[in-house]
PyMOL commands that place a pseudoatom at each C-alpha (Angstrom):
pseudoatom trace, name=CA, resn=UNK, resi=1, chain=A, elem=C, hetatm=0, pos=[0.000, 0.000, 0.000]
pseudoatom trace, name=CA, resn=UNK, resi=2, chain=A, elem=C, hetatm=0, pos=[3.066, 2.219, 0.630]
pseudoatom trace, name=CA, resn=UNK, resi=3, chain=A, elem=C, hetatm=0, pos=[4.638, 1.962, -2.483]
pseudoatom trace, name=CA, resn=UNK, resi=4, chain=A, elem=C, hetatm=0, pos=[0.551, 2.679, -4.241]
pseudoatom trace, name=CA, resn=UNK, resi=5, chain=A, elem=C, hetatm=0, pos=[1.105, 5.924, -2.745]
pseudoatom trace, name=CA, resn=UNK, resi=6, chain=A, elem=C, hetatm=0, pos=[4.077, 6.716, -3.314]
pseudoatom trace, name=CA, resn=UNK, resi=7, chain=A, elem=C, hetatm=0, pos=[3.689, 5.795, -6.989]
pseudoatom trace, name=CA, resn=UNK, resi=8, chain=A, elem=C, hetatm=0, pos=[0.568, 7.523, -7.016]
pseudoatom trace, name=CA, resn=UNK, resi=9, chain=A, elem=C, hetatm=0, pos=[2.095, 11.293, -5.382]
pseudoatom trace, name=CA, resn=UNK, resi=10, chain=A, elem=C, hetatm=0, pos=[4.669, 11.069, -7.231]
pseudoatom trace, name=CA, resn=UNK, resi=11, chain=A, elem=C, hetatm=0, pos=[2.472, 10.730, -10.804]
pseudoatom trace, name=CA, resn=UNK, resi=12, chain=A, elem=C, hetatm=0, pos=[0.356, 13.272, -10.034]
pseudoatom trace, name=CA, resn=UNK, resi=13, chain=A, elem=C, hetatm=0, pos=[2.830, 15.483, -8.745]
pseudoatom trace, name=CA, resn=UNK, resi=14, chain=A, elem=C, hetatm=0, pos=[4.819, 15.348, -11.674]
pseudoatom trace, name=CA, resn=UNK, resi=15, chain=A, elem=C, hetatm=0, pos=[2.037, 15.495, -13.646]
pseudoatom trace, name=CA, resn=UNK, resi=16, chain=A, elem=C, hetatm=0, pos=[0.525, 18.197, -12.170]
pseudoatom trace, name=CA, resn=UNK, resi=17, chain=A, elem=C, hetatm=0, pos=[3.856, 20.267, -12.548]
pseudoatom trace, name=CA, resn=UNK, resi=18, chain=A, elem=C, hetatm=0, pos=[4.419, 18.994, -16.274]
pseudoatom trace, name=CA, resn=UNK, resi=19, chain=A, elem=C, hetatm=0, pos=[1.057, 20.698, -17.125]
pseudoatom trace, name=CA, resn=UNK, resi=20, chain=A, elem=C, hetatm=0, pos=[2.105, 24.018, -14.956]
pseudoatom trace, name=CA, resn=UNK, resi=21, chain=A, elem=C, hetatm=0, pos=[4.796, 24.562, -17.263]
pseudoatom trace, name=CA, resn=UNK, resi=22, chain=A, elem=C, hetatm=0, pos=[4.066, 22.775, -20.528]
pseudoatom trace, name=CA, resn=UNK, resi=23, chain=A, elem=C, hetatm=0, pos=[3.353, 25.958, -22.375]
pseudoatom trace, name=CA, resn=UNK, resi=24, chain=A, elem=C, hetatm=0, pos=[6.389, 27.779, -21.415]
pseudoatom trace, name=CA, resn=UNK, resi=25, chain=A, elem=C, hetatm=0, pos=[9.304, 24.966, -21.642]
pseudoatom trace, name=CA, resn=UNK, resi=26, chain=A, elem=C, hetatm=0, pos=[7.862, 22.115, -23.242]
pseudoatom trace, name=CA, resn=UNK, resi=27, chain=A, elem=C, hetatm=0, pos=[10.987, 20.008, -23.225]
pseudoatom trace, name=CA, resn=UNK, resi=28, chain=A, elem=C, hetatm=0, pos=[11.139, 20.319, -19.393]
pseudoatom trace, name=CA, resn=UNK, resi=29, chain=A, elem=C, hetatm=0, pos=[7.884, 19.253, -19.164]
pseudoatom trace, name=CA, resn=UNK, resi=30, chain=A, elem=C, hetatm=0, pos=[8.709, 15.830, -21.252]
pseudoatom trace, name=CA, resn=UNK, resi=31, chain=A, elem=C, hetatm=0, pos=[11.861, 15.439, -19.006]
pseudoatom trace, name=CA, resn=UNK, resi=32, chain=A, elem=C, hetatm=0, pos=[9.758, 15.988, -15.765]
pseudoatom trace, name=CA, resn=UNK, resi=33, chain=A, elem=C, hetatm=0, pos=[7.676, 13.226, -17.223]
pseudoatom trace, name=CA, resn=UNK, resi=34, chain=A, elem=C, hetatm=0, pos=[10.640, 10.789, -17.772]
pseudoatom trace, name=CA, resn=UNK, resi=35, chain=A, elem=C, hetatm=0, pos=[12.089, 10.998, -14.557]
pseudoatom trace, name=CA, resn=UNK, resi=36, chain=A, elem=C, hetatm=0, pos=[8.839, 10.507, -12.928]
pseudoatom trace, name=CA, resn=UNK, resi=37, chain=A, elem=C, hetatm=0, pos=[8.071, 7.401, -14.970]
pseudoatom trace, name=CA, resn=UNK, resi=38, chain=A, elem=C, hetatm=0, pos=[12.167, 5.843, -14.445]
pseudoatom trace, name=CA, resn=UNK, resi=39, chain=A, elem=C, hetatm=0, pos=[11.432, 6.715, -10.408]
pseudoatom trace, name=CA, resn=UNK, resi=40, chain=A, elem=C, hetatm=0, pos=[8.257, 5.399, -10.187]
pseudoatom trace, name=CA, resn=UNK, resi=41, chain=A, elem=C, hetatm=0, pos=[9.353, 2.001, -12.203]
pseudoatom trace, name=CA, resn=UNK, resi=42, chain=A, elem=C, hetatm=0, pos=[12.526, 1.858, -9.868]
pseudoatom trace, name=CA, resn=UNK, resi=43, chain=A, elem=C, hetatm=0, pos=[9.892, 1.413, -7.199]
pseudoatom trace, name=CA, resn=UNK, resi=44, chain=A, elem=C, hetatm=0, pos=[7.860, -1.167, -8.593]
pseudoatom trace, name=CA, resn=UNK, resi=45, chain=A, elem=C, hetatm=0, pos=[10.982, -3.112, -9.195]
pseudoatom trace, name=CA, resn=UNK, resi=46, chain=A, elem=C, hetatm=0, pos=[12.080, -2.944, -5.874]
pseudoatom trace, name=CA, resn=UNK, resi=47, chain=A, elem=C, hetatm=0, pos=[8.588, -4.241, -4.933]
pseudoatom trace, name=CA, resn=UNK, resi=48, chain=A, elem=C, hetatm=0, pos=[9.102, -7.045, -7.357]
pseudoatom trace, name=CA, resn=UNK, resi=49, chain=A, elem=C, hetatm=0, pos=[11.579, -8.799, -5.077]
pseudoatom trace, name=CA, resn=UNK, resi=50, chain=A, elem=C, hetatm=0, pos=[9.665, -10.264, -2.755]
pseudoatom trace, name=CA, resn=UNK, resi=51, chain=A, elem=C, hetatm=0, pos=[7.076, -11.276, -5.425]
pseudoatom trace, name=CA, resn=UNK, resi=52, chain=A, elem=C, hetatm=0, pos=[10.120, -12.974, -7.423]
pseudoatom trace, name=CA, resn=UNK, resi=53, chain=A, elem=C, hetatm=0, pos=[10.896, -14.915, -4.052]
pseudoatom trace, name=CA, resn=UNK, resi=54, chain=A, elem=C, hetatm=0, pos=[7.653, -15.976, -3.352]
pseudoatom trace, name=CA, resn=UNK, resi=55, chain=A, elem=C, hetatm=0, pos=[7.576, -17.282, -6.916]
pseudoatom trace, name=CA, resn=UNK, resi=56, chain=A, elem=C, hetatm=0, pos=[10.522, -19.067, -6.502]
pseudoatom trace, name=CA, resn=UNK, resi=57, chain=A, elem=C, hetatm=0, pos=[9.205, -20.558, -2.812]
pseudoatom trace, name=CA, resn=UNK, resi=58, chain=A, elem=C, hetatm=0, pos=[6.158, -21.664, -5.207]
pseudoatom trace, name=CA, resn=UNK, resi=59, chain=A, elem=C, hetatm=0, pos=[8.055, -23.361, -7.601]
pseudoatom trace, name=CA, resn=UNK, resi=60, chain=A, elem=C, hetatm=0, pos=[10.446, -25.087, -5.140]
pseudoatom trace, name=CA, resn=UNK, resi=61, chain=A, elem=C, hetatm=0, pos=[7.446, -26.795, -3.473]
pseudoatom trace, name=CA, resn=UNK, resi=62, chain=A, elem=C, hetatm=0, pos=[5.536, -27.996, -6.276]
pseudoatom trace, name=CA, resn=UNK, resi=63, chain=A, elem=C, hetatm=0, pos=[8.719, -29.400, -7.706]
pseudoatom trace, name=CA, resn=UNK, resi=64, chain=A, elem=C, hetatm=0, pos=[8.152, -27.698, -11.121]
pseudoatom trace, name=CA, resn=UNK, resi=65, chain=A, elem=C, hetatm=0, pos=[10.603, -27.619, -13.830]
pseudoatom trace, name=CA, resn=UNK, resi=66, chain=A, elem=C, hetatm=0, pos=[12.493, -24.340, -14.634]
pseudoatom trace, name=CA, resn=UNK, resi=67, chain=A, elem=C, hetatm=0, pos=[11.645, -25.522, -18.223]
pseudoatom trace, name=CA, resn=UNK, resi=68, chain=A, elem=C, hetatm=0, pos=[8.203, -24.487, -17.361]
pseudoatom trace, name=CA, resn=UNK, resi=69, chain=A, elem=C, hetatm=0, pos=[8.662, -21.483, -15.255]
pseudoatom trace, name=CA, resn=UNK, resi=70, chain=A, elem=C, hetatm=0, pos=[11.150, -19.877, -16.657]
pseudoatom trace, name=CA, resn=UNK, resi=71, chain=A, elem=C, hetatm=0, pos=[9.545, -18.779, -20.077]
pseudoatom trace, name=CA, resn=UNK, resi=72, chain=A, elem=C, hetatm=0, pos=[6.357, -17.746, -17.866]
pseudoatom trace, name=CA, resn=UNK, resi=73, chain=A, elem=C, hetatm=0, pos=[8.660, -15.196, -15.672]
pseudoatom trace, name=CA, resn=UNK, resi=74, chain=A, elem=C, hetatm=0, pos=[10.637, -14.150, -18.499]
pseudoatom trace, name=CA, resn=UNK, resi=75, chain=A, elem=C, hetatm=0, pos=[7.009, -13.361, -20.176]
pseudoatom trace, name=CA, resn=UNK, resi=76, chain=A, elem=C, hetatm=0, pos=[5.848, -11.671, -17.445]
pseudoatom trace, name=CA, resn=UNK, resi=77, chain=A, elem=C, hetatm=0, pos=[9.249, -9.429, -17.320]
pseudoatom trace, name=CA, resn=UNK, resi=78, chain=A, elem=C, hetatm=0, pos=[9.084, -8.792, -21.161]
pseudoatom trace, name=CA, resn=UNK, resi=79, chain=A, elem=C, hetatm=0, pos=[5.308, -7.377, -20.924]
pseudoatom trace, name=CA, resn=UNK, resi=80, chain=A, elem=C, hetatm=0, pos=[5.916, -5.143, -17.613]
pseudoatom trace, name=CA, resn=UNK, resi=81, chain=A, elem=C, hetatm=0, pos=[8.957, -3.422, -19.558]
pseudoatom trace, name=CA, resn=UNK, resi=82, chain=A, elem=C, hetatm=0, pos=[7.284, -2.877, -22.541]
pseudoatom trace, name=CA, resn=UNK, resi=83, chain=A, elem=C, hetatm=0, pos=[4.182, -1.872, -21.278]
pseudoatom trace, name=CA, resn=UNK, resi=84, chain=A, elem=C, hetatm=0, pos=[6.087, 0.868, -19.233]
pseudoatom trace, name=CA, resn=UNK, resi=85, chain=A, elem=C, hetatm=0, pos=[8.385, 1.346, -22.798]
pseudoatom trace, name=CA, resn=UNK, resi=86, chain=A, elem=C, hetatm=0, pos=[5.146, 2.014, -25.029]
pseudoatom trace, name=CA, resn=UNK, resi=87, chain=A, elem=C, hetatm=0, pos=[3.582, 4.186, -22.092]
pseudoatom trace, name=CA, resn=UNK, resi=88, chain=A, elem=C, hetatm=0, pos=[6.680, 6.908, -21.767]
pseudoatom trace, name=CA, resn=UNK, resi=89, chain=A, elem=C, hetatm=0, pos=[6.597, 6.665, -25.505]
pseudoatom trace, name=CA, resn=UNK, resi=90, chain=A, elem=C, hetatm=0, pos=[2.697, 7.468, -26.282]
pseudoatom trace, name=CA, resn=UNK, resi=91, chain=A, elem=C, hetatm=0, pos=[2.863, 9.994, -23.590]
pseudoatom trace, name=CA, resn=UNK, resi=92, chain=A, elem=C, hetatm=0, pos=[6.135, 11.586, -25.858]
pseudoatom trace, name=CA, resn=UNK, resi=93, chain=A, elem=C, hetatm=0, pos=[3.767, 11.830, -28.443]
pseudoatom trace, name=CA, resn=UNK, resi=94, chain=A, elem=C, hetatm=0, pos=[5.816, 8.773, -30.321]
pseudoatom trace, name=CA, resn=UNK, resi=95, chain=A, elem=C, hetatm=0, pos=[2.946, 6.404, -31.168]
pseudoatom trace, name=CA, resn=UNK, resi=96, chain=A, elem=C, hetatm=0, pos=[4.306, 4.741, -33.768]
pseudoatom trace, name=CA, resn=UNK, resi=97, chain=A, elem=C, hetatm=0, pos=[7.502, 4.135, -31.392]
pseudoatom trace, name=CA, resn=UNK, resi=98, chain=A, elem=C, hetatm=0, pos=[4.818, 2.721, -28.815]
pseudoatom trace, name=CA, resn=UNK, resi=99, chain=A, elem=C, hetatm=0, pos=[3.649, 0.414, -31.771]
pseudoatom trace, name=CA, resn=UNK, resi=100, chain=A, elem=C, hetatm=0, pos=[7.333, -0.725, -32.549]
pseudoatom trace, name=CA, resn=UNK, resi=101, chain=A, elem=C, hetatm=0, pos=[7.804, -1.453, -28.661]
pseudoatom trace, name=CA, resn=UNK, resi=102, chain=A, elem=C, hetatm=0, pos=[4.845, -3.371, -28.086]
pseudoatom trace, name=CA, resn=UNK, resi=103, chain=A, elem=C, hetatm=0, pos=[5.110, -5.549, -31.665]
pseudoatom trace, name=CA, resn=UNK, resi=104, chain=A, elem=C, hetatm=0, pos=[9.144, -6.304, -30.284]
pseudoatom trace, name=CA, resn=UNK, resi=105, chain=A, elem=C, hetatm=0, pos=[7.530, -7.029, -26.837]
pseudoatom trace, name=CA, resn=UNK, resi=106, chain=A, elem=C, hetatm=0, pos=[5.103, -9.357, -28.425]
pseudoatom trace, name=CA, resn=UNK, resi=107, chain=A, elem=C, hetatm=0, pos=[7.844, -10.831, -30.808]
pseudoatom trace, name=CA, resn=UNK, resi=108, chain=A, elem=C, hetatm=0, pos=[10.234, -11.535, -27.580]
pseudoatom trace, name=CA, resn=UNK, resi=109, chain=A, elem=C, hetatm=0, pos=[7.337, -13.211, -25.934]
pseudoatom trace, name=CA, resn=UNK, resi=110, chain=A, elem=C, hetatm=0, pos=[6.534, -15.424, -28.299]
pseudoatom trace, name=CA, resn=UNK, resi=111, chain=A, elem=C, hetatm=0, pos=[10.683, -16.342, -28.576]
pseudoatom trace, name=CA, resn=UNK, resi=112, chain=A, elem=C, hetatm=0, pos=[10.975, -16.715, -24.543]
pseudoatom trace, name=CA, resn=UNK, resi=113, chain=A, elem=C, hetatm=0, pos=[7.841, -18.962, -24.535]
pseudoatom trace, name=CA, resn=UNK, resi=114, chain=A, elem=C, hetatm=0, pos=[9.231, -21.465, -27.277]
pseudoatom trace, name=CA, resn=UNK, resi=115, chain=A, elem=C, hetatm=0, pos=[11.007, -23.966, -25.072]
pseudoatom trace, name=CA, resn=UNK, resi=116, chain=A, elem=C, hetatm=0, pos=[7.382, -23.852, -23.049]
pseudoatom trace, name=CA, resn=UNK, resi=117, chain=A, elem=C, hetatm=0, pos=[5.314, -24.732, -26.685]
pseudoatom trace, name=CA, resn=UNK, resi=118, chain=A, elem=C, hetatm=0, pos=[7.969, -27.136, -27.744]
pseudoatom trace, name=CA, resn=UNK, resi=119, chain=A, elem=C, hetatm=0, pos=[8.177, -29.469, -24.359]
pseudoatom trace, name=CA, resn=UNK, resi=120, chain=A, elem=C, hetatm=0, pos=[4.135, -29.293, -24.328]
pseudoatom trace, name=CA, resn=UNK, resi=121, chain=A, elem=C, hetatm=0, pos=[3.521, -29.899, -28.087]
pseudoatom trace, name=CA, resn=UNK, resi=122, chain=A, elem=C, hetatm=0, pos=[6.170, -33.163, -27.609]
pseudoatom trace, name=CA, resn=UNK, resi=123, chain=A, elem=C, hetatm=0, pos=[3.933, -34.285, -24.847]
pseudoatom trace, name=CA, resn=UNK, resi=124, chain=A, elem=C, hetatm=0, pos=[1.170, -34.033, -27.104]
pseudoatom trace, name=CA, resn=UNK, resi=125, chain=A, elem=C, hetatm=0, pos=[2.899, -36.347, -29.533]
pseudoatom trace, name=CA, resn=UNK, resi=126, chain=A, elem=C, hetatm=0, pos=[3.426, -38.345, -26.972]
pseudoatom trace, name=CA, resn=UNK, resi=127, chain=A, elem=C, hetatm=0, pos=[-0.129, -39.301, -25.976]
pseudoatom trace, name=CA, resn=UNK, resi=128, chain=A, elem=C, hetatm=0, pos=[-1.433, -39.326, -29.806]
for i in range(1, 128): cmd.bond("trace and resi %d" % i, "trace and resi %d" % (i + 1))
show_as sticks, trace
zoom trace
């Protein structure tokens, strides 16, 4: 709940500001923006620790194969970076950079989940 508020003061704060002075140094304003977004996503990945462990706590005591874990997590990493990636870039006004971004984040998913398709489509084989 902490880090919710910190997030959120610290959005609307900059926001707030980036608005004040948007008309008089616009590039300021885009840079306030940034450094709110990089500060706020330093936060969240900080949080992300203890979520990773607990993952990893999970995994240990179901006895589940990194083979099928690790393309999940490496999914799940891959869409929180570009969703934050597309974000800073739609709110620079860059939305065919925020199209590029998501298309690569989609692309890298789909790589990072192959092992996970090609162990389950063999165990589909398997049972035809």
């Amino acid at each position: 709940m902490e880090l919710l508020i910190k997030a959120l003061v610290i959005g609307i704060a900059s926001t707030l500001l980036a608005l004040a002075i948007r008309q008089t140094v616009p590039g300021v304003s885009l840079s306030l923006g940034l450094a709110a977004s990089a500060l706020i996503l330093l936060l969240v990945m900080a949080a992300l620790d203890p979520l990773l462990q607990f993952l990893r706590e999970v995994i240990a005591l179901c006895d589940v194969s990194g083979v099928y874990t690790g393309p999940i997590l490496k999914c799940m990493a891959i869409s929180i970076l570009c969703t934050a990636g597309a974000s800073l870039c739609r709110d620079a006004g860059q939305a065919s950079a925020a199209a590029g971004i998501e298309l690569a984040g989609v692309a890298g998913a789909l790589y990072a989940a192959l092992p996970l398709l090609n162990t389950f489509l063999h165990m589909i084989g398997e049972m035809l």
